[in-house]
C-alpha positions as CSV (number, residue, x, y, z in Angstrom):
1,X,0.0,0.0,0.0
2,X,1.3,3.3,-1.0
3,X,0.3,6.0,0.1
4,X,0.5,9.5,-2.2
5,X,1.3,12.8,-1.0
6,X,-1.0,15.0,1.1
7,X,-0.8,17.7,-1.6
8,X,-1.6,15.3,-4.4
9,X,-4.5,14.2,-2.3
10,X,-5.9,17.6,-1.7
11,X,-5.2,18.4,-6.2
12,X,-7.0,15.8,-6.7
13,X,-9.5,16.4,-5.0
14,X,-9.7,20.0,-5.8
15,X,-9.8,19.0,-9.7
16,X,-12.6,16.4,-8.9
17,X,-14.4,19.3,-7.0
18,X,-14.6,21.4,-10.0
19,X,-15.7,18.9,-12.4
20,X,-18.5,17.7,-10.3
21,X,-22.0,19.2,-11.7
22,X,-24.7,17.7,-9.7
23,X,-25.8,20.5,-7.6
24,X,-25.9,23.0,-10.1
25,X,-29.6,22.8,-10.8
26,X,-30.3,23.3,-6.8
27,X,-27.6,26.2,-6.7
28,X,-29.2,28.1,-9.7
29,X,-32.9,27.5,-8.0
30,X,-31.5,29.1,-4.7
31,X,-30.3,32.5,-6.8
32,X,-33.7,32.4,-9.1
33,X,-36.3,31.6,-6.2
34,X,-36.1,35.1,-4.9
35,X,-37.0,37.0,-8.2
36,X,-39.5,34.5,-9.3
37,X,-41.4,34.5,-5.8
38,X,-41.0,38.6,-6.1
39,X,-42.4,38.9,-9.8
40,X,-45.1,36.4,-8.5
41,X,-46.4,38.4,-5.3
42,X,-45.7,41.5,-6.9
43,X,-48.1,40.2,-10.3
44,X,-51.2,39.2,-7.6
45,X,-51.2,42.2,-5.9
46,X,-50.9,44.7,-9.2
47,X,-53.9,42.7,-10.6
48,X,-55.6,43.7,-6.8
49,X,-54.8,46.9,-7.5
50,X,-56.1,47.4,-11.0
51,X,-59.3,45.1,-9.9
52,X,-59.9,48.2,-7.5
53,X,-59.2,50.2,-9.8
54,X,-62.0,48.9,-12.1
55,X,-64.4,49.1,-9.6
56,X,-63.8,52.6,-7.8
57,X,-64.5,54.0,-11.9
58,X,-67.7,51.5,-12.5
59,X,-68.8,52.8,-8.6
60,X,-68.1,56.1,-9.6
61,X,-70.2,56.1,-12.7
62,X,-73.3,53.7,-11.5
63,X,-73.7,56.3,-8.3
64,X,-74.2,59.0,-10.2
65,X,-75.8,57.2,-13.3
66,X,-78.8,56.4,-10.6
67,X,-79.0,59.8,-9.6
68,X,-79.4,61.5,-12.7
69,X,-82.4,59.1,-13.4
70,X,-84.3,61.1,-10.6
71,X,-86.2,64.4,-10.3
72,X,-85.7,64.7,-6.4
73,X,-84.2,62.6,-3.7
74,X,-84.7,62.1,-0.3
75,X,-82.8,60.9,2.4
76,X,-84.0,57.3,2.1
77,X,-82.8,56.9,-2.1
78,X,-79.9,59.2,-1.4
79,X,-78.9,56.4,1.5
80,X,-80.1,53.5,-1.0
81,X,-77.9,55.2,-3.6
82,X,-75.0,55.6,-1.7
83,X,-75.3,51.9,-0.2
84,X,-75.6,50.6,-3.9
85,X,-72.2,51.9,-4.3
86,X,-70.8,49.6,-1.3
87,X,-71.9,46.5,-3.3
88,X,-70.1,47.3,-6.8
89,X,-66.8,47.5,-4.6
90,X,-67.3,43.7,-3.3
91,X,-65.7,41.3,-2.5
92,X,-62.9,43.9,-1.3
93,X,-63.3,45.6,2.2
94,X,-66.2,48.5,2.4
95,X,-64.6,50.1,5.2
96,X,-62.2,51.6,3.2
97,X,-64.6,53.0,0.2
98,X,-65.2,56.9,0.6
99,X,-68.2,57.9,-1.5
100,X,-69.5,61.1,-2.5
101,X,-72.6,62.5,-4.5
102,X,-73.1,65.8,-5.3
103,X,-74.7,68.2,-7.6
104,X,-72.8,71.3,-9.2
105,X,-74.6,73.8,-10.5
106,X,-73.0,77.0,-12.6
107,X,-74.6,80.8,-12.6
108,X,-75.2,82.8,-15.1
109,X,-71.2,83.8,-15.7
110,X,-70.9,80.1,-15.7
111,X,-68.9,79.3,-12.0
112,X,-69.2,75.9,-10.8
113,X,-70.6,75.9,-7.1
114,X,-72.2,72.2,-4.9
115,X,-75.6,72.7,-4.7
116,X,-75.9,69.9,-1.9
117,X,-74.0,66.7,-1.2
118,X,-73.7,63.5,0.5
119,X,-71.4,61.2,1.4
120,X,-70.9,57.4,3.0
121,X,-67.8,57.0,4.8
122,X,-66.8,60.4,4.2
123,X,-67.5,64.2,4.6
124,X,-69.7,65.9,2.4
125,X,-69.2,68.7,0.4
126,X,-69.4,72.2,1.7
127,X,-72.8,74.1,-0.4
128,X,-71.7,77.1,-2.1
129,X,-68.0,75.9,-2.5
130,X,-66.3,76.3,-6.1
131,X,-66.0,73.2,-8.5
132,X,-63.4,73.2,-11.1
133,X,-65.2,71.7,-14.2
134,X,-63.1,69.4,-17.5
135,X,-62.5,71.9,-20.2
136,X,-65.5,70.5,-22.3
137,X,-68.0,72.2,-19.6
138,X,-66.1,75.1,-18.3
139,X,-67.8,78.5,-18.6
140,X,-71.3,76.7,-19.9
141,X,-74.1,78.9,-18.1
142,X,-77.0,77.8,-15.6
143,X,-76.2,74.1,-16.1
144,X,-76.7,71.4,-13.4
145,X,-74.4,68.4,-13.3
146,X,-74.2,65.1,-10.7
147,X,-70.6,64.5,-9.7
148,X,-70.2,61.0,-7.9
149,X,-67.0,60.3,-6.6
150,X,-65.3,57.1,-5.2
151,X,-61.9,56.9,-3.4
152,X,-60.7,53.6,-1.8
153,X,-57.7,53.4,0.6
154,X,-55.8,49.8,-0.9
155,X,-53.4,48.6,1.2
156,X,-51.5,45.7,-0.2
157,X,-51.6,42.5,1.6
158,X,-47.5,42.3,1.0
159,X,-46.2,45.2,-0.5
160,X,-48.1,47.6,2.5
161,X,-44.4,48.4,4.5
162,X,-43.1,49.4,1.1
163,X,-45.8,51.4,-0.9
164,X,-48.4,52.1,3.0
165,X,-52.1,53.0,1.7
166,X,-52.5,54.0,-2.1
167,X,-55.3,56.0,-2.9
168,X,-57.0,55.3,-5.8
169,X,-60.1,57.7,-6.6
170,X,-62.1,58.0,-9.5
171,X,-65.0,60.7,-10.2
172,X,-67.7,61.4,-12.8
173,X,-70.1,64.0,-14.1
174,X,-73.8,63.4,-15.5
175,X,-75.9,65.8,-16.6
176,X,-79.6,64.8,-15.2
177,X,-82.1,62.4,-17.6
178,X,-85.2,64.0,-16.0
179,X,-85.1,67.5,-15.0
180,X,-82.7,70.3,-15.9
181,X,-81.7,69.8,-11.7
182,X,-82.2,67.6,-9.3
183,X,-83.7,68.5,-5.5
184,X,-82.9,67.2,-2.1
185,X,-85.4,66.9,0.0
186,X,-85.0,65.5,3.5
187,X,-88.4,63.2,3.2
């Protein structure tokens, strides 16, 4: 029995070490896992976020779609309006939905002021305070328009201690089906 040097030992060992491929496959997992977990959590809660997105707009419009489809509204439809709202933004969390109706009305020199306004979750409106209207309908004259307005707080299930709360808010203007306005009557 011979017995070889402790440095050819340790050579050939070395030069075995370096040919050897089977834990390649694992090492490259290890270094990939990361960046495919983080496109993976970071694709579920972008679709969340658009999700909302979609239905803070749709909220938005159906609120003040069913409000320009009346003459006057009382505190009863204007509570079964606003609640209506609450169900569009299901299955995700009520608490966090803000939602505002109002109606703008313009003078005869054509400023914007709220007429009235409600909200759920939220504070209303002051009466009498200046609107800014889109370029289409700035500086028309003794117009009324329904502005319904939705704002969500999301807070990412995962991505909450980098990004906190996002707002995401949507808002839109009707002109009323019925009546040139719309009254609010407490009854």
């Amino acid at each position: 029995m011979t017995s070889e040097p402790a440095a050819t030992t340790i050579l050939t060992r070395l030069r075995d070490l370096c040919g050897d491929r089977r834990g390649v496959a694992a090492v490259e997992f290890a270094i990939v896992l990361p960046f495919m977990l983080a496109l993976y959590v970071g694709g579920v809660e972008l679709g969340d976020g658009m999700a909302i997105q979609v239905k803070v707009t749709d909220a938005a419009h159906t609120l003040a779609d069913i409000a320009t489809q009346n003459k006057n509204i009382s505190n009863a439809t204007m509570q079964t309006i606003l609640n209506a709202s609450q169900q569009i933004i299901a299955p995700f969390s009520q608490a966090n939905v803000v939602v505002t109706l109002s109606e703008v009305s313009t003078d005869g020199s054509g400023a914007a002021t709220i007429t009235w306004s409600d909200s759920l979750h939220g504070t209303p409106r002051p009466v009498g305070q200046a609107v800014t209207l889109p370029a289409s309908l700035a500086g028309q004259r003794n117009i009324s328009l329904i502005l319904g307005e939705v704002s969500y707080g999301y807070a990412p299930n995962l991505g909450y201690t980098i990004t906190g709360t996002v707002n995401i808010a949507d808002s839109y203007l009707l002109f009323p089906r019925n009546s040139t306005n719309i009254t609010r009557s407490a009854t």
